[in-house]
C-alpha positions as CSV (number, residue, x, y, z in Angstrom):
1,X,-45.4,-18.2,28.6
2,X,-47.3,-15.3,29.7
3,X,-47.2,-11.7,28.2
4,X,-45.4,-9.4,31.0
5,X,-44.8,-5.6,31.5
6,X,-42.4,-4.9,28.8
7,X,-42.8,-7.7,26.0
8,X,-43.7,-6.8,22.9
9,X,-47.3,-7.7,22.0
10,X,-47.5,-10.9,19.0
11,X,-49.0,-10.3,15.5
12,X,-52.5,-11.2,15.2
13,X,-55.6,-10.2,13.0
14,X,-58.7,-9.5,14.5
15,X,-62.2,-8.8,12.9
16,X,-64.2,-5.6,13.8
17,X,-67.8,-4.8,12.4
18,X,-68.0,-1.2,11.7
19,X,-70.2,1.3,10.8
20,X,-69.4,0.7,7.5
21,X,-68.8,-3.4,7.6
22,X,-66.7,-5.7,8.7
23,X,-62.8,-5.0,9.3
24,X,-59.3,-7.1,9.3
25,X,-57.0,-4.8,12.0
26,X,-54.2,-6.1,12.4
27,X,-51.9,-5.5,15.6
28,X,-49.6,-2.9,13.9
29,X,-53.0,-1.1,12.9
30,X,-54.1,-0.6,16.5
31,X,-50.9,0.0,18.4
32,X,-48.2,1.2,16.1
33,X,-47.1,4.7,17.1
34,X,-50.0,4.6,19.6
35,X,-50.9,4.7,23.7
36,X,-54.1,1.9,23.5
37,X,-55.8,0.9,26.6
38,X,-56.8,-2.8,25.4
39,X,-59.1,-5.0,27.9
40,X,-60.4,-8.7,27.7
41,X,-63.2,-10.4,28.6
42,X,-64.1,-13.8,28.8
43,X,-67.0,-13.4,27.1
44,X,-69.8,-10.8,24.9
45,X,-72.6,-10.3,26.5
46,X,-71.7,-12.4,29.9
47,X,-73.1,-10.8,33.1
48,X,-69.9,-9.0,34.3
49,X,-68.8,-8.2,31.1
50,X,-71.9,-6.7,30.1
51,X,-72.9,-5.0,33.5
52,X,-69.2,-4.1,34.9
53,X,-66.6,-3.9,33.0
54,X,-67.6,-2.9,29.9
55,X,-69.8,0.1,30.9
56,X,-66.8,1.1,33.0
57,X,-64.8,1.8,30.0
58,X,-67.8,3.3,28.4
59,X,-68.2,6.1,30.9
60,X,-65.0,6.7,31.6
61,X,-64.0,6.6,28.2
62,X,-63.6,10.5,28.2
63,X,-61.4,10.5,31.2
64,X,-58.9,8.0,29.5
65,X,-58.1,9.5,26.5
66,X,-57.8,12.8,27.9
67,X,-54.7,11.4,29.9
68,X,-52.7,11.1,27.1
69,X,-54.3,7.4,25.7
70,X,-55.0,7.4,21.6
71,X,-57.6,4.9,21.2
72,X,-59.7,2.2,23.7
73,X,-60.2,-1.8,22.6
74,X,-62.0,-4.9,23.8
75,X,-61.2,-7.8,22.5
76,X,-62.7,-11.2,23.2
77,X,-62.9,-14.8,21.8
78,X,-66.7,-14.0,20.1
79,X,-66.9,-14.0,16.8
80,X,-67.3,-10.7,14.4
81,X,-70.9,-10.9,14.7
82,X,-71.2,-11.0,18.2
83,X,-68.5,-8.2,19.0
84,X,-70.6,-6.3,16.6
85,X,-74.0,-7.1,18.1
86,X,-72.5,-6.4,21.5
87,X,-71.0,-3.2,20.3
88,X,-74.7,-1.9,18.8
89,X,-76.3,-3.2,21.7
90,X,-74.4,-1.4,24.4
91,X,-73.9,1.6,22.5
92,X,-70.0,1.4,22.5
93,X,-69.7,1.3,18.5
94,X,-67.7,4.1,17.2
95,X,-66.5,5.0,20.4
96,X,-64.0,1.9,20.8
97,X,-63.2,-1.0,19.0
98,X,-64.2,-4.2,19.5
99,X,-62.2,-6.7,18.6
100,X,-63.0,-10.3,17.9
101,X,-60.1,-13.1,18.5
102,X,-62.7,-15.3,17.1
103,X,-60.4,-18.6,16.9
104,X,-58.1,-17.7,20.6
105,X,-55.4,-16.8,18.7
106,X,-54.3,-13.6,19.9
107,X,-55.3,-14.7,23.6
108,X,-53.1,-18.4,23.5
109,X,-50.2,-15.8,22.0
110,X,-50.9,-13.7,25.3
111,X,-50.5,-17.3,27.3
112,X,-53.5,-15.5,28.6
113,X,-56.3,-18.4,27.6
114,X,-58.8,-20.2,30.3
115,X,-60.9,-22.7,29.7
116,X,-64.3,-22.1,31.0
117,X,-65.5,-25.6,29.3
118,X,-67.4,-26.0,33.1
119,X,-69.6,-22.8,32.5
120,X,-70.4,-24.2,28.4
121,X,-67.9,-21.5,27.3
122,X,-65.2,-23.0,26.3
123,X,-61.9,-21.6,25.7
124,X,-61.7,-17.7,26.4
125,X,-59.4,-15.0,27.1
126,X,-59.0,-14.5,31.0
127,X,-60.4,-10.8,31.8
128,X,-57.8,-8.0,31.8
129,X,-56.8,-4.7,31.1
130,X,-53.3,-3.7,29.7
131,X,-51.7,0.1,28.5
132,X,-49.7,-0.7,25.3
133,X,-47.4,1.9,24.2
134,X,-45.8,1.2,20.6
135,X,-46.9,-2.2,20.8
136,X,-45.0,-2.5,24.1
137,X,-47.1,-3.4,27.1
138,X,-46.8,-0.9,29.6
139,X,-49.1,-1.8,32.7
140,X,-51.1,-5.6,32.4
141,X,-53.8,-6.5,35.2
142,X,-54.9,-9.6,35.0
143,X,-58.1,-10.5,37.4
144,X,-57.3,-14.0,39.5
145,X,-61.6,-15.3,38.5
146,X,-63.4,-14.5,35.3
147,X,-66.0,-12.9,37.0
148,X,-64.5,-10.4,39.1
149,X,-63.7,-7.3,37.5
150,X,-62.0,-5.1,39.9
151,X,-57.9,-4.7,38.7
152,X,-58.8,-4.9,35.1
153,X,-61.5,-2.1,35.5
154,X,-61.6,1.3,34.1
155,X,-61.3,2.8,37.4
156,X,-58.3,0.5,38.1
157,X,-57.0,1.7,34.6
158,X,-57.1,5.1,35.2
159,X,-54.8,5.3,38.3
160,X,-52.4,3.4,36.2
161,X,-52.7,6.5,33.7
């Protein structure tokens, strides 16, 4: 079953490197009480993750949370290391959080898993964007490739707002 406009999102734990180290941040941590924009991509450091969507959220993370949105995430099926690496890299640390699903547990929860075994990845998280509200998701856009990031984008998003 796939996650739909008005389901309540599943419990999970995620990892998060920080400033000050490595994080546990649970669901109820990031959305409780909260408006989150939350977006997936299939992978850290792939080409239209890295050069698209990504950045998008970046740049327009201003924008976003002055429309009422509490806090921004990315999560992906990397592990802590990697989120973190890509969160350094692309200068995004601090400003959102980057979430690792590093076993796919979150993302088979969502029933929004791929398996990009052809392209060496493996099993991933198909790209997206959703706007949670309590834990309730509000808006979900789900992209119909993994390397098209058009519905799932920031500018997508902020219409949505």
């Amino acid at each position: 079953m796939t996650i739909a406009v008005g389901d309540k999102l599943p419990n999970a734990t995620f990892k998060e490197k920080t400033a000050d180290g490595p994080v546990e941040v649970t669901t109820d941590q990031l959305f409780k009480g909260k408006r989150v924009v939350l977006f997936a991509v299939p992978g850290a450091f792939t080409p239209t993750c890295s050069l698209n969507h990504l950045p998008g959220y970046l740049e327009n993370r201003d924008a976003i949370l002055a429309r009422g949105v509490d806090d921004i995430a990315v999560v992906a099926v990397n592990d802590l290391h990697v989120m973190g690496a890509w969160a350094t890299s692309s200068g995004g640390m601090g400003k959102i959080h980057f979430l690792s699903d590093w076993n796919a547990a979150f993302t088979k929860a969502l029933g929004l898993d791929i398996d990009l075994s052809a392209g060496t990845l493996g099993i991933r998280s198909k790209r997206y964007s959703m706007l949670v509200e309590d834990g309730v998701v509000k808006a979900l856009n789900v992209e119909d490739a993994p390397g098209q990031a058009t519905v799932s984008g920031a500018a997508a998003m902020l219409e949505q707002l």
